[in-house]
N, C-alpha and C positions, 0 to 999 in steps of 0.2 A: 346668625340670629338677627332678626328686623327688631326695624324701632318698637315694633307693636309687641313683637315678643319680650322685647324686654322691659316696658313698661306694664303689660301683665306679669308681668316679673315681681315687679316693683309692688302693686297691688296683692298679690300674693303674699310676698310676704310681710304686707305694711303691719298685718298682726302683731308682730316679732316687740315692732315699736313701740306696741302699747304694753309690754311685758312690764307688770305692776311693779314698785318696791316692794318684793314680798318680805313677805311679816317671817322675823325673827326673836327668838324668845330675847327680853330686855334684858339687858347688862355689859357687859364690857363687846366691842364688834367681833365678830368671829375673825380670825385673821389666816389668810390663804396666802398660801408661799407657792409662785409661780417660776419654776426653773427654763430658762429659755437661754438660747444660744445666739443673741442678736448683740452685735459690738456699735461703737459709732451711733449715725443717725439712727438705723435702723433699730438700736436698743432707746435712744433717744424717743423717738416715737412709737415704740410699745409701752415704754413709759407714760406717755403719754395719754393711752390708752386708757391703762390702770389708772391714771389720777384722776381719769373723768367717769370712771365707775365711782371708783369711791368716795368722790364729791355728790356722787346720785345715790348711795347708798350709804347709809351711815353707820348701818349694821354690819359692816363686812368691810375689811381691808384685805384689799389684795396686793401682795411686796413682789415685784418681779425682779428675779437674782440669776445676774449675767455668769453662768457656769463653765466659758469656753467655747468651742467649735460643736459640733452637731456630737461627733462622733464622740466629745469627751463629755456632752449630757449626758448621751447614752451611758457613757460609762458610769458616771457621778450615779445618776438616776439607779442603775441596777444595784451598786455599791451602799446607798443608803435605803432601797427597799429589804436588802438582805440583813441592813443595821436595824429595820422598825423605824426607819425617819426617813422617809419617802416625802419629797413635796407634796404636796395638792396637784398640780398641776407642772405638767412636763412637755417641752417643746419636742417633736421627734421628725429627723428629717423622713423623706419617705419612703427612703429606701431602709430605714427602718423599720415600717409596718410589719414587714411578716416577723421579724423576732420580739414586737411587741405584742402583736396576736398569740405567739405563741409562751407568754410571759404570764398567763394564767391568773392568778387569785391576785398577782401583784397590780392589775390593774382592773379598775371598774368601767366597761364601755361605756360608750356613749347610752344606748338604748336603755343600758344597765340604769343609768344615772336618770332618766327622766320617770323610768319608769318608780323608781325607789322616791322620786324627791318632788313628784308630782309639777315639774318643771316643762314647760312643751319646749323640746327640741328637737325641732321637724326637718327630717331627711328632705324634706320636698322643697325645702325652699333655697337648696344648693342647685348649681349649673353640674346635671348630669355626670358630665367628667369630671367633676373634682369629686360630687360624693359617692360617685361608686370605688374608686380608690382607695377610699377608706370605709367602706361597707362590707360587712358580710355579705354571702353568695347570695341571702335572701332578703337584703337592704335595708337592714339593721344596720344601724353609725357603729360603728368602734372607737373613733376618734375623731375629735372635732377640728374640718377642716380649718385652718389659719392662712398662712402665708402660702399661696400657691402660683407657678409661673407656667410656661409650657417653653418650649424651643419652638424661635419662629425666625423667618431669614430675613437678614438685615441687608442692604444693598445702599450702594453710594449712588446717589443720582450726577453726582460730579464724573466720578469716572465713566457713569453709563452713557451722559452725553458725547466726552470725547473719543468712546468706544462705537460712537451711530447707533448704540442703542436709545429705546424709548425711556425717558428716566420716572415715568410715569407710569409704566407698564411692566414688571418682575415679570421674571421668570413664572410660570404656573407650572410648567414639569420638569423632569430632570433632564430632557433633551434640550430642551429651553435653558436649565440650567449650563450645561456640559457646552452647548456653541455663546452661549454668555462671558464664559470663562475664558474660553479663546481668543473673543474678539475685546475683554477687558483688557487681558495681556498683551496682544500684539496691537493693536490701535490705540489702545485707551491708555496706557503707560502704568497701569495697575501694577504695582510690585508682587501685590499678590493675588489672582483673579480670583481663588475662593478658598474659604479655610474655615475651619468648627470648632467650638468647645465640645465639650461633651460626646467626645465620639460614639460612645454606645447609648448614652439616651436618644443622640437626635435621628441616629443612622441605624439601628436595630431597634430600638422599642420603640419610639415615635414609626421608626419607617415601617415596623409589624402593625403598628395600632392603623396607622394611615389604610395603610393598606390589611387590612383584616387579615394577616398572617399570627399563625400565634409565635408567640418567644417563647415557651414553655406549655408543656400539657399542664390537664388538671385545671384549664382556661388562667392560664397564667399562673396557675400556683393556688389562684383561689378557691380550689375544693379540694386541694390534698397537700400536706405532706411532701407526699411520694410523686409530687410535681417532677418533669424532666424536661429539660432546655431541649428547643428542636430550631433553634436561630438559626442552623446551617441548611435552611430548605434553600433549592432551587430562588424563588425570588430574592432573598436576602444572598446569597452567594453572585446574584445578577448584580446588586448593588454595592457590593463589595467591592466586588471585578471594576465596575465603574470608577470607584475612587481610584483603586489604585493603577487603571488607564490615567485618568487626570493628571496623579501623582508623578508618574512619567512622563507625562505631555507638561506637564510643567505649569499645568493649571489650577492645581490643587495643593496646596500648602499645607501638610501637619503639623499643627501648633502643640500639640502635647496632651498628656490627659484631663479628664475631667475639665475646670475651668478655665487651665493653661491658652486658651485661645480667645479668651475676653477682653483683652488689651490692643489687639491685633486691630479687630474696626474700629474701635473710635479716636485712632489713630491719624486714620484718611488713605492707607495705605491696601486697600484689601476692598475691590469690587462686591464681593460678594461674601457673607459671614453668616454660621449659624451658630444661633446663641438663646442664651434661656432671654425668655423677653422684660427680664429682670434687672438684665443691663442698660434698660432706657435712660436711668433716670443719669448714669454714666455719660452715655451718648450727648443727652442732651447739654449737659455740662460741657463735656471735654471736645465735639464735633466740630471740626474747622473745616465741614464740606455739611451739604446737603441731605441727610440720610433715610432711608424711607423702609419703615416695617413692612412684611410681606409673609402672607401663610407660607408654610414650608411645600414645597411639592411635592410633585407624584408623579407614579410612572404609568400611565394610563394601558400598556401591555400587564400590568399586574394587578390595575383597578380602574375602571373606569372613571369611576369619582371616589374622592379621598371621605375618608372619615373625621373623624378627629385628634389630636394627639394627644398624648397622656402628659398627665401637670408633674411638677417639681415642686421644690420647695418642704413643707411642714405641716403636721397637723399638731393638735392638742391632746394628751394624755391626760384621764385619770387616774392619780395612782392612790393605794390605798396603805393601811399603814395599822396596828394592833388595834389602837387607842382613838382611831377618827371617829366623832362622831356626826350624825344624823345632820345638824345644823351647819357642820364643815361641806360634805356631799351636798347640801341646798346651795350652799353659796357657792359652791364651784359651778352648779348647774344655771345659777343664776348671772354669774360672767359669760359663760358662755352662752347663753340666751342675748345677752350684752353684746357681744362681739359680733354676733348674727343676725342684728339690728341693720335695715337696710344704708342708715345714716352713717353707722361704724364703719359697716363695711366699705361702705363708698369715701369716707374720709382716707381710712386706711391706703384703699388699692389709690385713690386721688396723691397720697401724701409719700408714697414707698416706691412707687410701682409695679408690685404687683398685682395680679389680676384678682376682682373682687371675685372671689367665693359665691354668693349669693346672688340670684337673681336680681332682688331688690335691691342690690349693692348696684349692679349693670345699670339696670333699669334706672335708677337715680341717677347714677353721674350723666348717662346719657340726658335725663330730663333735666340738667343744673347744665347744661352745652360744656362740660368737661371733654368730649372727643371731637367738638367742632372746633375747639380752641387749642387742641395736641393732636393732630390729624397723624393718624398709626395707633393711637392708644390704645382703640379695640381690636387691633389687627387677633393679639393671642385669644379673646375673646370669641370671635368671630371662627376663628380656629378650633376650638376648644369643644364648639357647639354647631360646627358642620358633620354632613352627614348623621349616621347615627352610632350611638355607643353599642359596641357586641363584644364578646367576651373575651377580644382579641383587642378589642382599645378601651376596654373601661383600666387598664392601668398594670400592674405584676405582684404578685403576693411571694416571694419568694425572700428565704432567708439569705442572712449574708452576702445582698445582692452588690454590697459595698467591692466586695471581693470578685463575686463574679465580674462587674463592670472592670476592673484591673485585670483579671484575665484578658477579657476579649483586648482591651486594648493594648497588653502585652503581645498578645498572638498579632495584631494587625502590624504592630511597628516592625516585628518581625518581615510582616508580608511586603511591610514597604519598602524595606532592605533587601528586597529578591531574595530571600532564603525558602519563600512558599508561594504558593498560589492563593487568593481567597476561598478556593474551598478549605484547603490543609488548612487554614487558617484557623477560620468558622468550627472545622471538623476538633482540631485541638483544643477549643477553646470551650465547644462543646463538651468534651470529655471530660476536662481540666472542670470545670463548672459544674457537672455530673456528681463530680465524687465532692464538693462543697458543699451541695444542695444536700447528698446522703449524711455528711456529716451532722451537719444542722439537723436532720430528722433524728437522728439517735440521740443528740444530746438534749431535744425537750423532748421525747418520748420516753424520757427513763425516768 
């Protein structure tokens, strides 16, 4: 996305800013309880947040209450919707979506909520990939985008020099990547020429969304149910096989599941890293080398030109509860109208690292020279909003994806201990992931 794009961005959604103090019946403020899973700074600056709404609105207190890790909101969240004492509002990671789509009367959508509260909160002034993610198949909000990142690849310009690579120039594809890795390691004295977190977001759903393969029928899960994983096609088995050539050749280091690999580059120690682009604000801190953000690649045998990749992170939940009323649903809609403000946004993504949600969140920081003074900041950005979105990279709707992701990366540690190949891999992991998905349909189908 060009400068121009995202200063019509910016314009777009400058409406958002003018969203009035709306008129609440007089007497004591309505007060919203916000359950969110952010510890440290990052709870420190949602704080933050809250305390500049509620100095702008005096009708309305919003309390944000630090509940745990992602997985144990969930839990909290399900446990006091079944007690009748449901927050107002609930942070949900996003591999959560599909078992809050399918969590029914206990939550109020997005579309739900403006339509009831006469609130405008407009789908169109998100960046494509983050709100289809959280949209229904026919672009209806469910949940209001928050905290969003994507995986993008991080590379040492220190080790690229002493490798005779350009340290100004990343890899663009994976062939690019795979003799990068070679010449970090044996030239460049890299310990480790390249290595990931998040194996199955950055390597199967990012590399399906990249390249317009699907991870699942039913366009990821978002029009049924009866979704079924089909990650083991021909190009994902091509890139599998890849790793685990690297892995052999001694170029490819696996650091562990899920986040288990985010320590590893900003260490100085690892030429090449993929990582959510979340870890910046880390890098920047702890970097005792050069480090330089960079879109993730592609393999131009399986797309010409890449798409975009699908975000991480969190959106916003409404949940409901016997006894809420009318004026509680306004002020929730009214935060989040708040949050969606191009100045919030752009504070937020300025002050966290991550990627602003809104156009006019973009649009702004780039007009305030926030990327000409943190050169990479809009690498995931840029990312995010290449190519176009289709129904293979607007993001995955799939229940218990928490699970399936532990599968696939059970089955690959496997493969990397020579007991499989990447197909038998993919193929088990498929199957295994099969009968999780049928589970989840029966138990909110009954």
């Amino acid at each position: 996305m060009n400068r121009r794009e995202l200063l019509a961005g910016t314009a777009a959604s400058a409406g958002l800013a003018l969203v009035p103090h709306l008129a609440f019946a007089q007497g004591a403020p309505v007060q919203i309880t916000f359950w969110h899973a952010m510890a440290g700074p990052l709870g420190e600056e949602l704080k933050r947040l809250c305390d500049a709404f509620n100095a702008a609105h005096k009708a309305v207190v919003v309390e944000p209450v630090f509940k745990g890790t992602y997985p144990e909101t969930m839990t909290a969240a399900i446990a006091a919707f079944r007690a009748g004492k449901a927050p107002h509002l609930v942070q949900m990671y996003e591999v959560g979506t599909g078992s809050m789509l399918a969590a029914g009367a206990a939550v109020k959508q997005v579309w739900q909520l403006a339509d009831e509260t006469g609130v405008r909160l407009d789908p169109a002034i998100y960046m494509p990939a983050v709100r289809s993610y959280y949209s229904l198949p026919d672009g209806r909000m469910a949940s209001m985008p928050f905290n969003s990142s994507t995986p993008i690849m991080w590379c040492n310009k220190d080790l690229f020099e002493r490798a005779g690579l350009d340290p100004e120039r990343p890899p663009e594809t994976w062939e690019q990547v795979v003799t990068a890795a070679e010449a970090l390691r044996s030239k460049g004295g890299a310990k480790v020429g390249m290595t990931t977190a998040w194996p199955t977001w950055v390597h199967l759903e990012c590399f399906g969304a990249i390249h317009d393969v699907p991870f699942a029928t039913k366009a990821n899960g978002f029009e049924g149910l009866d979704a079924e994983l089909v990650f083991n096609s021909p190009p994902m088995r091509s890139h599998i096989t890849r790793l685990l050539e690297m892995a052999k050749a001694g170029t490819f280091t696996y650091a562990g599941r899920g986040a288990a690999g985010d320590s590893l580059y900003p260490a100085g120690d690892t030429g090449i890293s993929f990582n959510s682009s979340g870890i910046r604000a880390a890098v920047v801190r702890d970097a005792r080398f050069r480090p330089m953000a960079a879109q993730l690649p592609y393999d131009p045998a399986v797309r010409a030109t890449p798409n975009n990749s699908i975000i991480g992170g969190a959106s916003l939940w409404t949940m409901t509860a016997p006894d809420r009323s009318a004026a509680e649903y306004k002020a929730v809609a009214s935060f989040l109208a708040f949050l969606a403000r191009p100045d919030t946004d752009a504070s937020w993504h300025q002050r966290t690292g991550y990627v602003p949600v809104t156009l006019g969140g973009a649009g702004l920081s780039l007009a305030q020279g926030y990327y000409a003074r943190n050169p990479g900041a809009d690498i995931p950005i840029r990312q995010l909003n290449r190519g176009e979105v289709t129904v293979n990279s607007k993001g995955l709707r799939l229940g218990r994806l928490t699970e399936i992701r532990a599968i696939v990366e059970e089955e690959f540690e496997t493969a990397l201990q020579g007991k499989q190949d990447a197909g038998a891999a993919l193929d088990t992991a498929v199957a295994r992931g099969n009968k999780v998905l049928r589970e989840f349909e029966k138990s909110v189908s009954r």
